[in-house]
C-alpha positions in Angstrom: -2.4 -32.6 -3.8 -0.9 -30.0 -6.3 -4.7 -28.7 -6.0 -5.2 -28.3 -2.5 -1.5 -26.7 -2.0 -2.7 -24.2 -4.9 -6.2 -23.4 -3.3 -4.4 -22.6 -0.2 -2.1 -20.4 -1.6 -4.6 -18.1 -3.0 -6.7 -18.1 0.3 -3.9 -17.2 1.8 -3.8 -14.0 0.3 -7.0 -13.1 1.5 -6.9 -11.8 4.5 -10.5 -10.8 6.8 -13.4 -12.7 8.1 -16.5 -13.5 7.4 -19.2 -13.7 9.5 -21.8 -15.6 7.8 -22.1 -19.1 8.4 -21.1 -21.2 5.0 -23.7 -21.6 2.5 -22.9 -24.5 0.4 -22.0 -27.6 2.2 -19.0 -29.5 0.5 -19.0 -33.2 1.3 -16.0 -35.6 0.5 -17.3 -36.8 -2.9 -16.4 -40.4 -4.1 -13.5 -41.2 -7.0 -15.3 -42.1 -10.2 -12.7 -41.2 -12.3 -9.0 -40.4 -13.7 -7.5 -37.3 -12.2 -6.4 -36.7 -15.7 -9.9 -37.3 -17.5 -11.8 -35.4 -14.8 -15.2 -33.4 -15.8 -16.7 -31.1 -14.0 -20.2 -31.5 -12.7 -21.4 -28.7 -10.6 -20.0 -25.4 -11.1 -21.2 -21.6 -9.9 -19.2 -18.3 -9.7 -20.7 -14.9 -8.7 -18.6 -12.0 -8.4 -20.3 -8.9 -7.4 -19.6 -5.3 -8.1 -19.1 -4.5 -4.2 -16.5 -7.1 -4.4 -17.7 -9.9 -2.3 -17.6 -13.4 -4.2 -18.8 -17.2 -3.9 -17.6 -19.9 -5.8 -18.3 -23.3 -5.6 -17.7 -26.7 -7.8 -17.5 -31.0 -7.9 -15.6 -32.7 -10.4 -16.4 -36.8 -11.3 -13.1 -37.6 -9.7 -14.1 -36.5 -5.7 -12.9 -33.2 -6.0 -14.9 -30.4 -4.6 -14.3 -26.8 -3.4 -15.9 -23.9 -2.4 -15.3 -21.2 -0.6 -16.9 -16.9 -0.2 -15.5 -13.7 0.2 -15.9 -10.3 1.4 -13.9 -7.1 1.6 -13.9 -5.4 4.5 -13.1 -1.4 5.6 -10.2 -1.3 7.9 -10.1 2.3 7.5 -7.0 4.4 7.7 -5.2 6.5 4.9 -5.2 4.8 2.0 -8.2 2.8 2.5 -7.8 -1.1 4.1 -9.9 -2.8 2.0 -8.8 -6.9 2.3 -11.1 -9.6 1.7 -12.3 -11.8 3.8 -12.6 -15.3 2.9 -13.9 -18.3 4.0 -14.6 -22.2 2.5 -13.5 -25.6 2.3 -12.4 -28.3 -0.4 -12.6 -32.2 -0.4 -11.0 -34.6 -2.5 -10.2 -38.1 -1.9 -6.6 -39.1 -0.9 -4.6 -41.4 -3.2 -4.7 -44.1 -0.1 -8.5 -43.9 -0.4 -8.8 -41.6 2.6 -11.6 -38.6 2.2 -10.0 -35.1 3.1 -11.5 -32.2 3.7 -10.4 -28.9 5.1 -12.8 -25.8 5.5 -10.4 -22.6 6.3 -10.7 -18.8 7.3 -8.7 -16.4 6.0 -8.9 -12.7 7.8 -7.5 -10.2 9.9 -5.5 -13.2 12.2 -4.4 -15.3 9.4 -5.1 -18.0 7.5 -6.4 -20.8 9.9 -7.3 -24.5 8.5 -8.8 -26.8 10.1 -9.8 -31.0 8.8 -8.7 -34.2 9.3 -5.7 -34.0 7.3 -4.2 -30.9 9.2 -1.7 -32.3 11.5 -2.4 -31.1 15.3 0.3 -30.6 17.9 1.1 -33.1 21.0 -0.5 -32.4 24.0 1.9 -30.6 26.3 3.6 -33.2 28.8 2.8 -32.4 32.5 6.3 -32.0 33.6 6.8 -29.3 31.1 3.6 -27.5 32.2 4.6 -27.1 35.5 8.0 -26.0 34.7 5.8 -23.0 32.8 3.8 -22.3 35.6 7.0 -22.2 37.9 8.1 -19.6 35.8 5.2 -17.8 35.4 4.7 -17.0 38.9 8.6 -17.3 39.7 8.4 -14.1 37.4 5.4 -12.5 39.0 6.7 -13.1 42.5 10.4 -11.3 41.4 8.4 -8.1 39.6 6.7 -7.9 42.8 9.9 -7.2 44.8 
């Protein structure tokens, strides 16, 4: 868990978006081992001199990440240059439960998305037509 909070935390920093569609795909891996004991099995990391990136690695205990980045011109005076990031990491939860969360991280944000992201409740119907009241309550009195 430590992991994932730390991965997010340096996404989140990155801020832009990448177009591309993701090149390595990161499935929920099984656990085969000891957190503490844990090798790593798969490993690559390119950095190149424009500044884009890709990473990606597995480890014998179901963890797996990966994730690429770009910077992108945003113009103005000094330069905007932020990187946009996207990629995703898997690891088994200590219920037994395989999560996995792919993530953007640009211009709007960091923006997660996987089964262990919690999602709001649907809007109850009363409340959306109280908001649509008011929505054209509000058009109706600008109109006068």
């Amino acid at each position: 868990m430590k992991f994932a909070v730390v991965i997010l935390a340096c996404v989140a920093v990155a801020s832009a978006q990448i177009k591309s569609a993701l090149p390595y795909n990161v499935p929920a891996a099984k656990v085969v081992a000891d957190s503490r004991n844990a090798e790593i099995v798969k490993f690559s990391n390119e950095m190149n001199p424009d500044g884009s990136y890709s990473y990606f690695y597995e480890t014998n205990n179901g963890i797996a990440a990966q994730e690429q980045g770009v910077p992108q011109d945003f113009g103005g005076n000094p330069p905007l240059k932020p990187v946009v990031a996207q990629g995703s990491f898997s690891y088994t939860a200590p219920e037994g439960v395989p999560i996995e969360v792919r993530y953007v991280a640009d211009g709007n944000g960091f923006r997660p998305e996987g089964n262990a992201i919690p999602t709001a409740p649907p809007v109850p119907p009363q409340i959306a037509r109280a908001l649509a009241y008011t929505a054209t309550a509000r058009y109706e009195s600008s109109r006068n």
